[in-house]
DRENVEX-983994 format. One record per residue (C-alpha): residue number from 1; x, y, z. Coordinates in steps of 0.02 Angstrom, whole numbers. Layout:
N
<vexfi nr="NUM" east="X" north="Y" up="Z"/>
...
end
This chain:
325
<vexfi nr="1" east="3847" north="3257" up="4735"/>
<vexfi nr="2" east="3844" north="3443" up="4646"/>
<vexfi nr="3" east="3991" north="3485" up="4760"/>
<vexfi nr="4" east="4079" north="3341" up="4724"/>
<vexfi nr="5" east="4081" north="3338" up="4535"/>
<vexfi nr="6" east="4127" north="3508" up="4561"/>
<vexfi nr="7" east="4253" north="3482" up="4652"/>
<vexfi nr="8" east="4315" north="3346" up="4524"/>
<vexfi nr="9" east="4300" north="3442" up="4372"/>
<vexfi nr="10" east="4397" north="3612" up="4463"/>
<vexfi nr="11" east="4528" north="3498" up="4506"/>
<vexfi nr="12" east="4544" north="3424" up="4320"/>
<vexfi nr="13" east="4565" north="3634" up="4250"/>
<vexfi nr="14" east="4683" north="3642" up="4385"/>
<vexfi nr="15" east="4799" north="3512" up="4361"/>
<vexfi nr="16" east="4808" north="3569" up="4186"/>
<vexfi nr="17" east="4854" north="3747" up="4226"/>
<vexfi nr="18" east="5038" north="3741" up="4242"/>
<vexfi nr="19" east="5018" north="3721" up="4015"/>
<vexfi nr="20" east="4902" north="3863" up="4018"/>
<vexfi nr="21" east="5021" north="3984" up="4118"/>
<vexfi nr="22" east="5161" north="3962" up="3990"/>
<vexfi nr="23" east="5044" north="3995" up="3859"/>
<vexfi nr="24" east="4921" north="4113" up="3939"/>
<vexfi nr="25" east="5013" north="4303" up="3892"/>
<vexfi nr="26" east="4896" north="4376" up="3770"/>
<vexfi nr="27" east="4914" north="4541" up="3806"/>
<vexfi nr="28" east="5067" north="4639" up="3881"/>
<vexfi nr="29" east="5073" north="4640" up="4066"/>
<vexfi nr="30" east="5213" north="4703" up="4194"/>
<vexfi nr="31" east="5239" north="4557" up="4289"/>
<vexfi nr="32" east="5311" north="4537" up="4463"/>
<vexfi nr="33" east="5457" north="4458" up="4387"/>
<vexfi nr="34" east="5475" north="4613" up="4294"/>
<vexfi nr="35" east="5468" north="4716" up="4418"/>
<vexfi nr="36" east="5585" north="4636" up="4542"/>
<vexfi nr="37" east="5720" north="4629" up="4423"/>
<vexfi nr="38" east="5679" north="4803" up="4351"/>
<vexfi nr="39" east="5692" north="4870" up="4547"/>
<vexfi nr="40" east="5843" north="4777" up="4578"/>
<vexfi nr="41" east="5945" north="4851" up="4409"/>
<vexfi nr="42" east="5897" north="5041" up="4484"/>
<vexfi nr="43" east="5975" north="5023" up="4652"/>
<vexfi nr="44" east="6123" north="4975" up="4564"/>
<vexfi nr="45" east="6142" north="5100" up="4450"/>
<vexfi nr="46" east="6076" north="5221" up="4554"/>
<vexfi nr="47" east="6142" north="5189" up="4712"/>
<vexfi nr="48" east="5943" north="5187" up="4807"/>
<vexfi nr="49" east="5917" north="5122" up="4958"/>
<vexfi nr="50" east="5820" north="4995" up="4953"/>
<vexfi nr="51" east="5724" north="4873" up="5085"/>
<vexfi nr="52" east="5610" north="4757" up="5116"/>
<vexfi nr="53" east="5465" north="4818" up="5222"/>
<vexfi nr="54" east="5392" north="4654" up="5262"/>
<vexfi nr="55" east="5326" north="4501" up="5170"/>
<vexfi nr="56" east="5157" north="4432" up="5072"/>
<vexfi nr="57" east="5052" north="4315" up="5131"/>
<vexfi nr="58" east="5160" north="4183" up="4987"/>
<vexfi nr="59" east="5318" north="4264" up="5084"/>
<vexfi nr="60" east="5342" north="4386" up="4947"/>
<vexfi nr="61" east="5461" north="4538" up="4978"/>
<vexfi nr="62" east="5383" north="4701" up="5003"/>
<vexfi nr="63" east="5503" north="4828" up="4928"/>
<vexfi nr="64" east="5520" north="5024" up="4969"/>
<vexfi nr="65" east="5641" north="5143" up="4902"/>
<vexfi nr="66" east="5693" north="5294" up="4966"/>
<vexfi nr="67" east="5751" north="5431" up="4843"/>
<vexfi nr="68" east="5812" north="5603" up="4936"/>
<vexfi nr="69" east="5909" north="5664" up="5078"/>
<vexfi nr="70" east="5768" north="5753" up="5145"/>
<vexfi nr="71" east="5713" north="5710" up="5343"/>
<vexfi nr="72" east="5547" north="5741" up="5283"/>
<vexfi nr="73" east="5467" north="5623" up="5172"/>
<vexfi nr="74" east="5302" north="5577" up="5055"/>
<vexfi nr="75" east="5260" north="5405" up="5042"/>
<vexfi nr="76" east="5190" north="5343" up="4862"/>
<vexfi nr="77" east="5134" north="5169" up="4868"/>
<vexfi nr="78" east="5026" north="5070" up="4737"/>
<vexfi nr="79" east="4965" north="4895" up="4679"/>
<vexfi nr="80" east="4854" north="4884" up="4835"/>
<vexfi nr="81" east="4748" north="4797" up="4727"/>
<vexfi nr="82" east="4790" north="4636" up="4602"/>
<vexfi nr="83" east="4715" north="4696" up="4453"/>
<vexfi nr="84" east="4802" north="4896" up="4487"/>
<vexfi nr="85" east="4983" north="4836" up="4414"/>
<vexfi nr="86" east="4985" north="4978" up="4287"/>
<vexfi nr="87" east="5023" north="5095" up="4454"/>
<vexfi nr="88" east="5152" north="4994" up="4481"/>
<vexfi nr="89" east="5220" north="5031" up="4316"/>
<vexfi nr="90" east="5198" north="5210" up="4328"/>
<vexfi nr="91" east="5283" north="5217" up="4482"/>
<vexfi nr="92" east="5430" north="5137" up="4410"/>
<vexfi nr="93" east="5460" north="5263" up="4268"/>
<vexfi nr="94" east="5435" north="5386" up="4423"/>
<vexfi nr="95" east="5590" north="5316" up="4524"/>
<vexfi nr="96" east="5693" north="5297" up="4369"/>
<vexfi nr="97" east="5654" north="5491" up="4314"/>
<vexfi nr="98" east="5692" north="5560" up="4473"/>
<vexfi nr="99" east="5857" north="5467" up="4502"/>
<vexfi nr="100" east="5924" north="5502" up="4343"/>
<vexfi nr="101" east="5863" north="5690" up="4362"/>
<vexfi nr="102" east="5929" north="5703" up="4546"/>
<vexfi nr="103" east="6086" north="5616" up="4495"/>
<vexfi nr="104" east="6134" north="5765" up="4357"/>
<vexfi nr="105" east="6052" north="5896" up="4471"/>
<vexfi nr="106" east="5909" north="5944" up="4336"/>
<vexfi nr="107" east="5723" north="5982" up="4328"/>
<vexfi nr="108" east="5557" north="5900" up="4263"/>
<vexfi nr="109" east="5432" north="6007" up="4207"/>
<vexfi nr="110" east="5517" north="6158" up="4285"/>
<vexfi nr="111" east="5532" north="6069" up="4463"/>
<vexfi nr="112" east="5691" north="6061" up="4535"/>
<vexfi nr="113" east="5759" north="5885" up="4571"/>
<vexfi nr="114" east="5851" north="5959" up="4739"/>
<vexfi nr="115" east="5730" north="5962" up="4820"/>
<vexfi nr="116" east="5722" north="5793" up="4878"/>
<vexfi nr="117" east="5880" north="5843" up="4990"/>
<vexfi nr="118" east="5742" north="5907" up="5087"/>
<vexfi nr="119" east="5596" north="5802" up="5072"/>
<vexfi nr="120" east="5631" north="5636" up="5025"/>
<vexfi nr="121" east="5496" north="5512" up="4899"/>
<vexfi nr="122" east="5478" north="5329" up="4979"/>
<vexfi nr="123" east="5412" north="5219" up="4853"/>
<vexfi nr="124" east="5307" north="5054" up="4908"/>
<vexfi nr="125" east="5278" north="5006" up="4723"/>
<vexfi nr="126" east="5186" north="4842" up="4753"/>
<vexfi nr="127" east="5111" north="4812" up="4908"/>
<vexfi nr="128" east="5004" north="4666" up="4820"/>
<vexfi nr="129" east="5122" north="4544" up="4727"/>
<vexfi nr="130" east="5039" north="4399" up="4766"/>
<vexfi nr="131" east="4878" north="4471" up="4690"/>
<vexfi nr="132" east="4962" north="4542" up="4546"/>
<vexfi nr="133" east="5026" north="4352" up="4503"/>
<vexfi nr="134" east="4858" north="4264" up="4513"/>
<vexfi nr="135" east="4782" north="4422" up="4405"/>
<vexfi nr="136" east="4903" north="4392" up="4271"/>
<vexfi nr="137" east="4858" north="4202" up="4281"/>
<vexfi nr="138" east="5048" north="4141" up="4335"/>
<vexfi nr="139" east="5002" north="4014" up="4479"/>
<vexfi nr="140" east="5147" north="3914" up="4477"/>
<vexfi nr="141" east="5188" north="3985" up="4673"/>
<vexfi nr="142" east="5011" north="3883" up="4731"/>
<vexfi nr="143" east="5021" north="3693" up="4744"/>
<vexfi nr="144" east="4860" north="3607" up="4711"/>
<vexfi nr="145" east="4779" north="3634" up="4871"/>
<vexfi nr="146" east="4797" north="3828" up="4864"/>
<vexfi nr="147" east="4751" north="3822" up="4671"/>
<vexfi nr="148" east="4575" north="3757" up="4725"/>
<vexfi nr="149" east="4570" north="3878" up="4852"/>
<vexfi nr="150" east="4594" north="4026" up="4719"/>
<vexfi nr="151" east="4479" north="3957" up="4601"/>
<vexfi nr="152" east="4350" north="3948" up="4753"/>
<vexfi nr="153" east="4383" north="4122" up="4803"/>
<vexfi nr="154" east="4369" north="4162" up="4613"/>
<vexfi nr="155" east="4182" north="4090" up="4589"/>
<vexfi nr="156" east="4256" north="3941" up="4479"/>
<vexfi nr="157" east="4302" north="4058" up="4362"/>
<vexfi nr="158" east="4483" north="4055" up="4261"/>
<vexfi nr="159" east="4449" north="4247" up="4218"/>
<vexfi nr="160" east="4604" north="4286" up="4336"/>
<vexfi nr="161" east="4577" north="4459" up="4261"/>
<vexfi nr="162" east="4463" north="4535" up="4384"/>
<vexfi nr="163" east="4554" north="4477" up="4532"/>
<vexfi nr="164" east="4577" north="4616" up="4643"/>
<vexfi nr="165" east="4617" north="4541" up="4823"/>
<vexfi nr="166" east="4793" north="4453" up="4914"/>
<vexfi nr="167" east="4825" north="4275" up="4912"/>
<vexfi nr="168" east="4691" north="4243" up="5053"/>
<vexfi nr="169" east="4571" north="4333" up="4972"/>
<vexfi nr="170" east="4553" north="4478" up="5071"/>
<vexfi nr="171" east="4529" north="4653" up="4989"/>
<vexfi nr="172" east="4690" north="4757" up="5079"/>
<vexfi nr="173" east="4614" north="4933" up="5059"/>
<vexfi nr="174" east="4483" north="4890" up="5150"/>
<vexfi nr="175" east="4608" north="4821" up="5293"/>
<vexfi nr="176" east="4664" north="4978" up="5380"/>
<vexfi nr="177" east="4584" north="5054" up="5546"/>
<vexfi nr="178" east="4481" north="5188" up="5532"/>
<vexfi nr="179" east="4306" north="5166" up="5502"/>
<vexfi nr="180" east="4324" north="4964" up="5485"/>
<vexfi nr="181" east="4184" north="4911" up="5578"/>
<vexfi nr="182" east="4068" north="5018" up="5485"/>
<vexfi nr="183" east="4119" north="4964" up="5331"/>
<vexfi nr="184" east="3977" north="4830" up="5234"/>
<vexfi nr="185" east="4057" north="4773" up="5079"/>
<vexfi nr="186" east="3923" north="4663" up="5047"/>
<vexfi nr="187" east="4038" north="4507" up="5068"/>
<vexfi nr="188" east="4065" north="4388" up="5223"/>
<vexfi nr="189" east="4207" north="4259" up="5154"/>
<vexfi nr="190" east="4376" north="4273" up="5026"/>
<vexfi nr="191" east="4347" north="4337" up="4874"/>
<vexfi nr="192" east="4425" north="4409" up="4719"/>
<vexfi nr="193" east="4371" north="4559" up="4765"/>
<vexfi nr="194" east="4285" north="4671" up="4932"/>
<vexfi nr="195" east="4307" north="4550" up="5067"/>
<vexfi nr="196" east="4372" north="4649" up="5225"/>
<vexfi nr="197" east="4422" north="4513" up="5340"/>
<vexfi nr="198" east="4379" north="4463" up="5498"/>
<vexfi nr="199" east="4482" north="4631" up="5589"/>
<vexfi nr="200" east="4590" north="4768" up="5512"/>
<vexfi nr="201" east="4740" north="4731" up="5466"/>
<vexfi nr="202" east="4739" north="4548" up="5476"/>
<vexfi nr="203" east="4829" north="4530" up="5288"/>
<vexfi nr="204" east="5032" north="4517" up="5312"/>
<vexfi nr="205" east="5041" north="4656" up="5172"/>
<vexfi nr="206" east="4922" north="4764" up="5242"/>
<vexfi nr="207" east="5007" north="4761" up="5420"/>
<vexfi nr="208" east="5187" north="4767" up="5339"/>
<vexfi nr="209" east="5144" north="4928" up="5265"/>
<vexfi nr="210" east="5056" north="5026" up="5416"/>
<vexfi nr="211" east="5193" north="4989" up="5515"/>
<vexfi nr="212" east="5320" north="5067" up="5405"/>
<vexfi nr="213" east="5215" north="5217" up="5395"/>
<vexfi nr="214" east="5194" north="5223" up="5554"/>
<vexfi nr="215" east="5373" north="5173" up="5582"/>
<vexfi nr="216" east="5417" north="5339" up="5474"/>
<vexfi nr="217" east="5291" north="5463" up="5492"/>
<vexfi nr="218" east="5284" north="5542" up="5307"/>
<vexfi nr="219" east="5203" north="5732" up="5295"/>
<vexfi nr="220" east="5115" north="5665" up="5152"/>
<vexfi nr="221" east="5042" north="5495" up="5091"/>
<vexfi nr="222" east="4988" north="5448" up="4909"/>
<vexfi nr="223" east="4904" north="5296" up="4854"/>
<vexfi nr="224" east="4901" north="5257" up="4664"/>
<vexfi nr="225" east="4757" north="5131" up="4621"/>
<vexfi nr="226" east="4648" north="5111" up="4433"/>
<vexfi nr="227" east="4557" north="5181" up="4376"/>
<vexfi nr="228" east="4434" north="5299" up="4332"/>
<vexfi nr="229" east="4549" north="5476" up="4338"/>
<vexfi nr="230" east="4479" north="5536" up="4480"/>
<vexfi nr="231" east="4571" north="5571" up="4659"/>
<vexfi nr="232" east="4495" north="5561" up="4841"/>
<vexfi nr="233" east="4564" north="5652" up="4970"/>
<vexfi nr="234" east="4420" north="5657" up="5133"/>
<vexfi nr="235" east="4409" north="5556" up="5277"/>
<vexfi nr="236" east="4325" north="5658" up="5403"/>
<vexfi nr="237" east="4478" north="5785" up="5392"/>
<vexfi nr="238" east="4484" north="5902" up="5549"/>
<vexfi nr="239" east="4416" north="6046" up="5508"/>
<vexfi nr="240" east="4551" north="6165" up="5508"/>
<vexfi nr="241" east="4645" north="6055" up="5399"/>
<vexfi nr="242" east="4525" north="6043" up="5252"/>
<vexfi nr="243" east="4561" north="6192" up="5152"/>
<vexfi nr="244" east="4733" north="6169" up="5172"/>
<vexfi nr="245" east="4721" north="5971" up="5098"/>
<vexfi nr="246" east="4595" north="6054" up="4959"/>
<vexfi nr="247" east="4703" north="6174" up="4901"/>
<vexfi nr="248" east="4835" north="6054" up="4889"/>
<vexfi nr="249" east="4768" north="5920" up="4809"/>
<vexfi nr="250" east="4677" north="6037" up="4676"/>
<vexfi nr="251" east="4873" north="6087" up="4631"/>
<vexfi nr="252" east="4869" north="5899" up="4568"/>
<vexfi nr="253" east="4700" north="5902" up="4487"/>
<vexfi nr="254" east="4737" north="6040" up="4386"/>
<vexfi nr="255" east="4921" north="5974" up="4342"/>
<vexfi nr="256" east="4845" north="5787" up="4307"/>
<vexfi nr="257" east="4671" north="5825" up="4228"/>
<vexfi nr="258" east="4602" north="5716" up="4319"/>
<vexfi nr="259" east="4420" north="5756" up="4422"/>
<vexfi nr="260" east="4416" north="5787" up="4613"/>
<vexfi nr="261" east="4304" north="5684" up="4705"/>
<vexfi nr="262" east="4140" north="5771" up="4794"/>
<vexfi nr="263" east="4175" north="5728" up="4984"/>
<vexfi nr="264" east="4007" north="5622" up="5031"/>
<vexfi nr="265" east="3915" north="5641" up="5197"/>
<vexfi nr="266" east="3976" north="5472" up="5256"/>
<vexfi nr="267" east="4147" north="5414" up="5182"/>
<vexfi nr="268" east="4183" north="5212" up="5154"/>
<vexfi nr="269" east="4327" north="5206" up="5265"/>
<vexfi nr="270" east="4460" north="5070" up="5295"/>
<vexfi nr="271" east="4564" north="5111" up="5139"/>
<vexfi nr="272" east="4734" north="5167" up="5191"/>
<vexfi nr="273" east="4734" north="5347" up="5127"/>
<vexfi nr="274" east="4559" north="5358" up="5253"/>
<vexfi nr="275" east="4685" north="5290" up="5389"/>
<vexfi nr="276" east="4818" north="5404" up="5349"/>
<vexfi nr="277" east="4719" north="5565" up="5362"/>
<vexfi nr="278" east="4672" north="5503" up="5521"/>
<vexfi nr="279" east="4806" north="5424" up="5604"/>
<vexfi nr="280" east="4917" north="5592" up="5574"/>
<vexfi nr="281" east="4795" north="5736" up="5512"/>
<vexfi nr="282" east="4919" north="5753" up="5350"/>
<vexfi nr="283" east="4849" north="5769" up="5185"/>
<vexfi nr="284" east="4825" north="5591" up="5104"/>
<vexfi nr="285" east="4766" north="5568" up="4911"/>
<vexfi nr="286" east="4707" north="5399" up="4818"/>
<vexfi nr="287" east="4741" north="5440" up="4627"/>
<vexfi nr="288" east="4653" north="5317" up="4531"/>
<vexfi nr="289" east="4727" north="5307" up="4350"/>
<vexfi nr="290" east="4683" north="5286" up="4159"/>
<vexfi nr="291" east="4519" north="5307" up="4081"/>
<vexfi nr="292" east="4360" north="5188" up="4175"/>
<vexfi nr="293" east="4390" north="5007" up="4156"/>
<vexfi nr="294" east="4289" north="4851" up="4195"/>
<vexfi nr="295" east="4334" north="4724" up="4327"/>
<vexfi nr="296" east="4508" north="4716" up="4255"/>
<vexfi nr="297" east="4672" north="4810" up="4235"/>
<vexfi nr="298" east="4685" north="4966" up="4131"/>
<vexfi nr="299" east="4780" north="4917" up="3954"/>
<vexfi nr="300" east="4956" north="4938" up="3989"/>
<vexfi nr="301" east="4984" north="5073" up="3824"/>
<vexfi nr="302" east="4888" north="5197" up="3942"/>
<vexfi nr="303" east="5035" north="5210" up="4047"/>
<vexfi nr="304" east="5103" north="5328" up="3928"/>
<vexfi nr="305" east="4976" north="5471" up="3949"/>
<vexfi nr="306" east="4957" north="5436" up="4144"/>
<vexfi nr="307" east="5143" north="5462" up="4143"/>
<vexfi nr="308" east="5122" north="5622" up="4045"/>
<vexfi nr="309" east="4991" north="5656" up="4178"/>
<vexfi nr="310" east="5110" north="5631" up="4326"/>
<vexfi nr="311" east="5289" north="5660" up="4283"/>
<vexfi nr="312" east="5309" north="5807" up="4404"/>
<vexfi nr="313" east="5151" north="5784" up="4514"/>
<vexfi nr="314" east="5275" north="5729" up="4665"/>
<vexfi nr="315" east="5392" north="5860" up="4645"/>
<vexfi nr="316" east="5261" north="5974" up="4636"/>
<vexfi nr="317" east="5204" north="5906" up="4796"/>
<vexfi nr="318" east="5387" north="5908" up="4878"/>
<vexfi nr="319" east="5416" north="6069" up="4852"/>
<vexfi nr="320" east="5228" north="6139" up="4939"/>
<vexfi nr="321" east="5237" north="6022" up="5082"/>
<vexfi nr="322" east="5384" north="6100" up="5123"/>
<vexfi nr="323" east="5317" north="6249" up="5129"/>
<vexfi nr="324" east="5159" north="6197" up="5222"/>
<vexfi nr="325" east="5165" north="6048" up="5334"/>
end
């Protein structure tokens, strides 16, 4: 009986949600909309090549954009995570700085732009868009049945908010192979947040994006996620490689402020930087953004510091893989 009138009353807040999503925008957000028409007006004017890498579990495009001539390449991906959208952002005003820089042949910060004729930037700038939709509280792509399924997945909550996993509910950095099975999140089913799945890289978006990495085999892979201002860069590194991946990624500590992560004894695993390292002994980095936040997204007027942070962090990073890997 609990169940049912459960069930009964969830289905009442959901019918009525379609009025709440056209009303629900409280605070700025970058939406997917945004986004999608925002990486659409750059290949334009910019000339980018632009593709999609694969789909979403709601059959979502996953875009990357390649900026460079360079047959070496980094790989910069964010939005792993629903709630994360303000790296999406910050990639954005990356892609749009560097083309307009590399267009006009001049530096940021000091760093030449030219230098992407030798080592390209590949941008995945939203792996998640289906999460990114539900955290923002726009589920107008879910009919009624998938609604209830959300709102299951979400503890019967309407806090969208704190919703950090795909549209099934599975947490995709903790989707990729390399230390999966010892992984205990603590959490058996789909969830907002943490669940694994039932074997790596059962999510569409998850999948999509290993295979294009492994597809083009970048020297160097960073992952932008929120937040706390900290970056990780161990996964059981070989180790000959680790003082060549410390000194590098302290070049981006002491250029973004942000702290560097101890290395523990045992790492989590199954996050794709963890993978990454792994897969192709290359440094990897996740840089998690803005000041510490709750289960939610960062407020999107931080994106103008965490720019200022990481204007010429990739350059910077062109320019000594080159010389290194």
């Amino acid at each position: 009986m609990k169940r049912f009138i459960v069930s009964i009353v969830g289905t009442l807040i959901l019918l009525s949600y379609p009025l709440q999503v056209e009303t629900k925008t409280k605070t700025p957000v970058y939406s997917v909309l945004q986004y999608e028409k925002e990486i659409m007006d750059l290949k334009k004017r910019y000339h980018l090549n632009l593709m999609s890498i694969g789909h979403s579990e709601m059959g979502k495009d996953i875009w990357a954009v390649k900026l460079g001539k360079g047959k070496k390449s980094i790989l910069i991906n964010g939005s792993h995570h629903g709630r994360e959208w303000l790296s999406t952002l910050l990639i954005m005003k990356m892609i749009k700085a560097y083309a307009k820089a590399y267009e006009y042949n001049v530096t940021i910060d000091g760093y030449p732009t030219n230098i992407l004729d030798e080592v390209s930037l590949i941008f995945v700038p939203m792996v998640n868009p289906d999460g990114v939709q539900i955290q923002q509280g726009d589920l107008s792509a879910f009919d009624l049945k998938e609604k209830w399924a959300l709102f299951r997945m979400n503890n019967f909550s309407t806090n969208w908010s704190r919703w950090k996993a795909n549209a099934k509910g599975i947490d995709l950095n903790r989707q990729y192979p390399a230390g999966w099975n010892e992984v205990d999140t603590n959490t058996q089913t789909p969830q907002y947040q943490f669940y694994k799945g039932k074997k790596p890289l059962e999510a569409s978006e998850t999948k999509a994006l290993y295979l294009f990495t492994k597809q083009i085999k970048p020297i160097l892979a960073v992952s932008y996620h929120t937040s706390g201002r900290e970056i990780f860069w161990y996964y059981h590194n070989k180790p000959e490689n680790i003082l060549r991946d410390y000194n590098l990624v302290k070049k981006v500590t002491a250029q973004t402020g942000y702290k560097l992560s101890i290395p523990k004894e045992y790492a989590n695993g199954s996050g794709y930087t963890d993978w990454f390292i792994n897969e192709f002994e290359r440094p990897a980095m996740t840089i998690e953004l803005s000041h510490l936040v709750d289960e939610t997204n960062p407020p999107i007027d931080v994106i103008y510091e965490e720019w200022n942070r990481n204007r010429s962090v990739l350059l910077m990073l062109a320019s000594e893989a080159l010389s290194t890997l």
